[in-house]
Structures are given as structure tokens and as C-alpha cells.
C-alpha positions as CSV (number, residue, x, y, z in Angstrom):
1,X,4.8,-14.2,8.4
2,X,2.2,-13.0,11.3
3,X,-0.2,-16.0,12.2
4,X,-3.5,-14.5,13.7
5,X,-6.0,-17.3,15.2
6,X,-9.7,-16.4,16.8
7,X,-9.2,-12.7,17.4
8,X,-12.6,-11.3,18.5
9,X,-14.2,-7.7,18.5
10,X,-16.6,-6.4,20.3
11,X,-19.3,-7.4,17.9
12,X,-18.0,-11.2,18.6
13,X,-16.4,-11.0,14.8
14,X,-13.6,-13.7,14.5
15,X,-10.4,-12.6,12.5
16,X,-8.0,-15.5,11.6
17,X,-5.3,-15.4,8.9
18,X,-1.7,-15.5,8.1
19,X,-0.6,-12.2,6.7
20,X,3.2,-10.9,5.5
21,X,4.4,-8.5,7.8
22,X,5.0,-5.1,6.2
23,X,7.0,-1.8,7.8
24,X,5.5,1.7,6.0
25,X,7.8,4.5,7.5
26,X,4.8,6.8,8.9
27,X,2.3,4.3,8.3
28,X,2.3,5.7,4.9
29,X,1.8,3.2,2.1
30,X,1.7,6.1,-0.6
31,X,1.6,9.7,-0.5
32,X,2.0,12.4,-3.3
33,X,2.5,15.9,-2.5
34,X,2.4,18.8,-4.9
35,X,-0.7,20.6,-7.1
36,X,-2.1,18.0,-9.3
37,X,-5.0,16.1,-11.0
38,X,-5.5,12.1,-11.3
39,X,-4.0,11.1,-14.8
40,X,-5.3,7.7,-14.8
41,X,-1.8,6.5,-13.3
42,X,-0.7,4.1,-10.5
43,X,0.0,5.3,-7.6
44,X,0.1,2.6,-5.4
45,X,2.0,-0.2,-7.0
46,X,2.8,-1.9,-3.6
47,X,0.4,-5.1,-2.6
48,X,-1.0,-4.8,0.7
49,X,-3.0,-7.0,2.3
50,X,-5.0,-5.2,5.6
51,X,-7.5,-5.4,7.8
52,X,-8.0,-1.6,7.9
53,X,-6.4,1.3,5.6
54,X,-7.3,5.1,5.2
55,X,-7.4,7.4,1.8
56,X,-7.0,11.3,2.6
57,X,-7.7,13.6,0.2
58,X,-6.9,17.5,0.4
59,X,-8.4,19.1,-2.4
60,X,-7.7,22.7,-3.4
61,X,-10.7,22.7,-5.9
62,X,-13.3,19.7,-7.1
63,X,-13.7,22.2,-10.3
64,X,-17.3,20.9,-10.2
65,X,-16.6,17.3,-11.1
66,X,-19.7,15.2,-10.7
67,X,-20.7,11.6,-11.7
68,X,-16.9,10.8,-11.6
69,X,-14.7,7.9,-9.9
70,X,-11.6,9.8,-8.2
71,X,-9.8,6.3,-7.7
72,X,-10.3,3.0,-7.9
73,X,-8.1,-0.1,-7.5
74,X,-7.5,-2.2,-10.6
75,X,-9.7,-4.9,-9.6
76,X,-12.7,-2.5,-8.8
77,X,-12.3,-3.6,-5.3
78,X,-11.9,-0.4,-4.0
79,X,-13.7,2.7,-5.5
80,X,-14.0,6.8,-4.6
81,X,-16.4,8.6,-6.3
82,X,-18.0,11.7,-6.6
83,X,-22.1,10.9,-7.3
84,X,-24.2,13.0,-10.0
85,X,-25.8,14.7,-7.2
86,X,-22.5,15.9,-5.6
87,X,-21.7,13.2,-2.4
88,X,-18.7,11.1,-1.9
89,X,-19.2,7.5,-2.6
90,X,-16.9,4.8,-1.0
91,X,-17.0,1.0,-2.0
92,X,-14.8,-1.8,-0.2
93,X,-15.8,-4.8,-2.0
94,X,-19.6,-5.3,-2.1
95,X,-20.7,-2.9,0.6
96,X,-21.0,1.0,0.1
97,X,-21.6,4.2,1.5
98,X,-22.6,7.9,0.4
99,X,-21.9,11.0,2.1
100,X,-24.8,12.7,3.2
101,X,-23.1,16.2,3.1
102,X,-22.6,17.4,-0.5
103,X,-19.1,18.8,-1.9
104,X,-18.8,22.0,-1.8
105,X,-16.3,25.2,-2.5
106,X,-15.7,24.7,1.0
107,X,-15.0,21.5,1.2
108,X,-11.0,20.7,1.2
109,X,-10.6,17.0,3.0
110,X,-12.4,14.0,2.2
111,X,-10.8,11.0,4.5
112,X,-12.2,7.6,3.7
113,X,-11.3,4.7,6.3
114,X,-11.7,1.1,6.2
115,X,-11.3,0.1,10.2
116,X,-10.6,-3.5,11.4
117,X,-13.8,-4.7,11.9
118,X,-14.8,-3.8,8.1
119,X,-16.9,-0.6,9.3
120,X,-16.2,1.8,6.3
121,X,-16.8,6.0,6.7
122,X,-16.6,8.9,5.3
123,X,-15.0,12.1,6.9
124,X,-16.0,15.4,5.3
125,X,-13.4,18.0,7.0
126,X,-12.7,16.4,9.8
127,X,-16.4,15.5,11.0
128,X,-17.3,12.0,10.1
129,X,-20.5,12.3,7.9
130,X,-21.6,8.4,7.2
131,X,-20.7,5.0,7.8
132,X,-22.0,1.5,6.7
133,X,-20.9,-2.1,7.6
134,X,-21.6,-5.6,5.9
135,X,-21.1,-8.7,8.5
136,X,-20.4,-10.3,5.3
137,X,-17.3,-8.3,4.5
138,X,-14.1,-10.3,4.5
139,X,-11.8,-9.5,7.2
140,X,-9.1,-8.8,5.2
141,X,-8.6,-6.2,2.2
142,X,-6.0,-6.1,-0.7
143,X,-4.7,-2.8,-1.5
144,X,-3.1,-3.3,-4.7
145,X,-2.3,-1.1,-8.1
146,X,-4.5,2.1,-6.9
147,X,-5.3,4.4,-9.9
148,X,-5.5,7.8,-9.5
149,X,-8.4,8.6,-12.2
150,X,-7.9,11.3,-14.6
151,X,-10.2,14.1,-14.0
152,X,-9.8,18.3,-13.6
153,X,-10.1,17.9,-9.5
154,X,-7.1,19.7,-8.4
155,X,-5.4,17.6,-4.9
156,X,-2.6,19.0,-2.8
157,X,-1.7,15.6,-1.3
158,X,-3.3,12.1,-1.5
159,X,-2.2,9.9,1.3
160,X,-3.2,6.0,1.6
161,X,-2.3,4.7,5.4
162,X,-1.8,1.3,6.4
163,X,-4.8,1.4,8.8
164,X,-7.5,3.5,9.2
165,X,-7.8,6.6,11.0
166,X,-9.5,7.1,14.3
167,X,-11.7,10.0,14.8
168,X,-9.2,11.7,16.7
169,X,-7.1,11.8,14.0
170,X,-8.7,13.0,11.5
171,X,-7.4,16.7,11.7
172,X,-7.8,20.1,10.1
173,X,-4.6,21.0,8.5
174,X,-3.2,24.4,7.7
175,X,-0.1,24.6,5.4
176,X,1.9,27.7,4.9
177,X,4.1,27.7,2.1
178,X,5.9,30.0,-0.1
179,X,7.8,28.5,-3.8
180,X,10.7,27.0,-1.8
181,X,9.3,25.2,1.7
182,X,5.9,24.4,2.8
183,X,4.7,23.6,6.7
184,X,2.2,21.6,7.6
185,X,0.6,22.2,11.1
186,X,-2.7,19.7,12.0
187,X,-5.1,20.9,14.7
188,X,-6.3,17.6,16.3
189,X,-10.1,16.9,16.6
């Protein structure tokens, strides 16, 4: 156990709790690789409790899904969606925010990240497009039974971190692959 008493941020937010430490090799608390679509399945299984976390999505084609939740976790504490009118919504708890760029053809990474001091965004590529934060957000988040939602959106990879991404890291990604190996290279931001 990690005891954590009167840690401030710049915004003078105190952060106190005792959390279970956990080790994720790469920071990486679930990842799936491969061409797929959600199937309403589990695919993060492992109970996390964070103060910050990051969902990556690459997308090889959104087949024009609208008006559709892309994940959620069991407990509707955490939710991705597409909206009717073709933006990304992202909800931690009670506070929310909505792309202001639309998906498109073009668009191939949507990274959502919850940081530390409960500021939620929304990367489109590897620009972030919006952001919104609740003072009233707890400082602490509980990643727990993630369902990938069943839909005809087509991922390469969807990655869930153990905190969340800074803008630096948010990187275009090539991948060059054949039937037997695939390389990933990341040009940084």
C-alpha cells in the first residue's frame, strides 16, 4: 500500500489516499492488437484504481457509426462515444466533453486521457481538440471491467495506460506490416 497525504497542484487541489500499488509492464493495463470490432466483451478485467489513465484508439475505419457508445465501463463510470452529429464524447464520472472536430475518413487516432488533476481531453490525431474539468471530480478513478461495445467500427489496437498521456506523447504512428510481422514506428509530437 502507497499512503499519499496533502499532495497539491498547481490549482492548490489536495490529493490524499491510500492506494494498492500496481506494476503494468509498459504502463499498459490492456492492449489488443489485431483487425477487429467491439463485441460487447471485457477487455479490461483488472481493477485499477488511478488518478490519471489514457484510452488510444487506432481506427482503420468508423464505417460511419454515429449515435453509438464505443466503450464503457460496467458501472457507466467511464464512457466513449461517437455523438449523432459525428464528435467524440468522453465521460469520467459526472463531467464530459465533446470533440469539436468531427470523425472523419481521415481520422485514424482518437486518444482520450484522464490526467492527475481530473482535466479530461480529447486528442483527434495527435492534436488535442477539447478539454473540460470539474473541481468536483474525485481524485481518484476506478478502471474496472471495460467493455468494448459491439459495433461495425473496425480498430487496429486499443490500448488503456495506467496514466494519461502528455501532449508530447501523443504520436503519429506508421505501421508497416506484411501477414507474418508488423512494425510500429511513432513520430513524436
Amino acid at each position: 500500500k502507497l499512503q499519499v497525504k496533502g499532495v497539491k497542484d498547481i490549482f492548490d487541489n489536495e490529493f490524499s489516499n491510500t492506494v494498492e500499488f500496481q506494476y503494468f509492464t509498459s504502463n499498459l493495463i490492456s492492449s489488443i492488437r489485431g483487425e477487429f470490432s467491439g463485441s460487447d466483451s471485457i477487455f479490461v478485467d483488472t481493477t485499477v484504481d488511478t488518478d490519471s489513465f489514457t484510452i488510444r484508439f487506432n481506427v482503420k475505419d468508423f464505417n460511419n457509426v454515429k449515435n453509438a457508445v464505443i466503450l464503457h465501463s460496467e458501472d457507466n463510470s467511464i464512457v466513449a462515444e461517437i455523438t449523432n452529429d459525428n464528435h467524440v464524447k468522453f465521460t469520467v464520472g459526472q463531467t464530459s466533453v465533446t470533440s469539436e472536430s468531427e470523425i472523419t475518413k481521415d481520422t485514424h487516432f482518437v486518444t482520450l486521457v484522464r490526467e492527475r488533476n481530473a482535466l479530461i481531453k480529447i486528442y483527434i490525431g495527435t492534436e488535442i481538440d477539447s478539454s473540460s474539468w470539474d473541481e468536483k471530480m474525485e481524485s481518484s478513478v476506478k478502471i474496472h471491467n471495460l467493455i468494448l461495445n459491439k459495433n461495425s467500427i473496425v480498430y487496429t489496437y486499443v490500448k488503456v495506460f495506467n496514466y494519461g498521456l502528455a501532449y508530447s506523447e501523443v504520436s503519429e504512428e506508421i505501421s508497416l506490416k506484411n501477414e507474418f510481422i508488423e512494425r510500429v514506428f511513432s513520430i513524436s509530437n
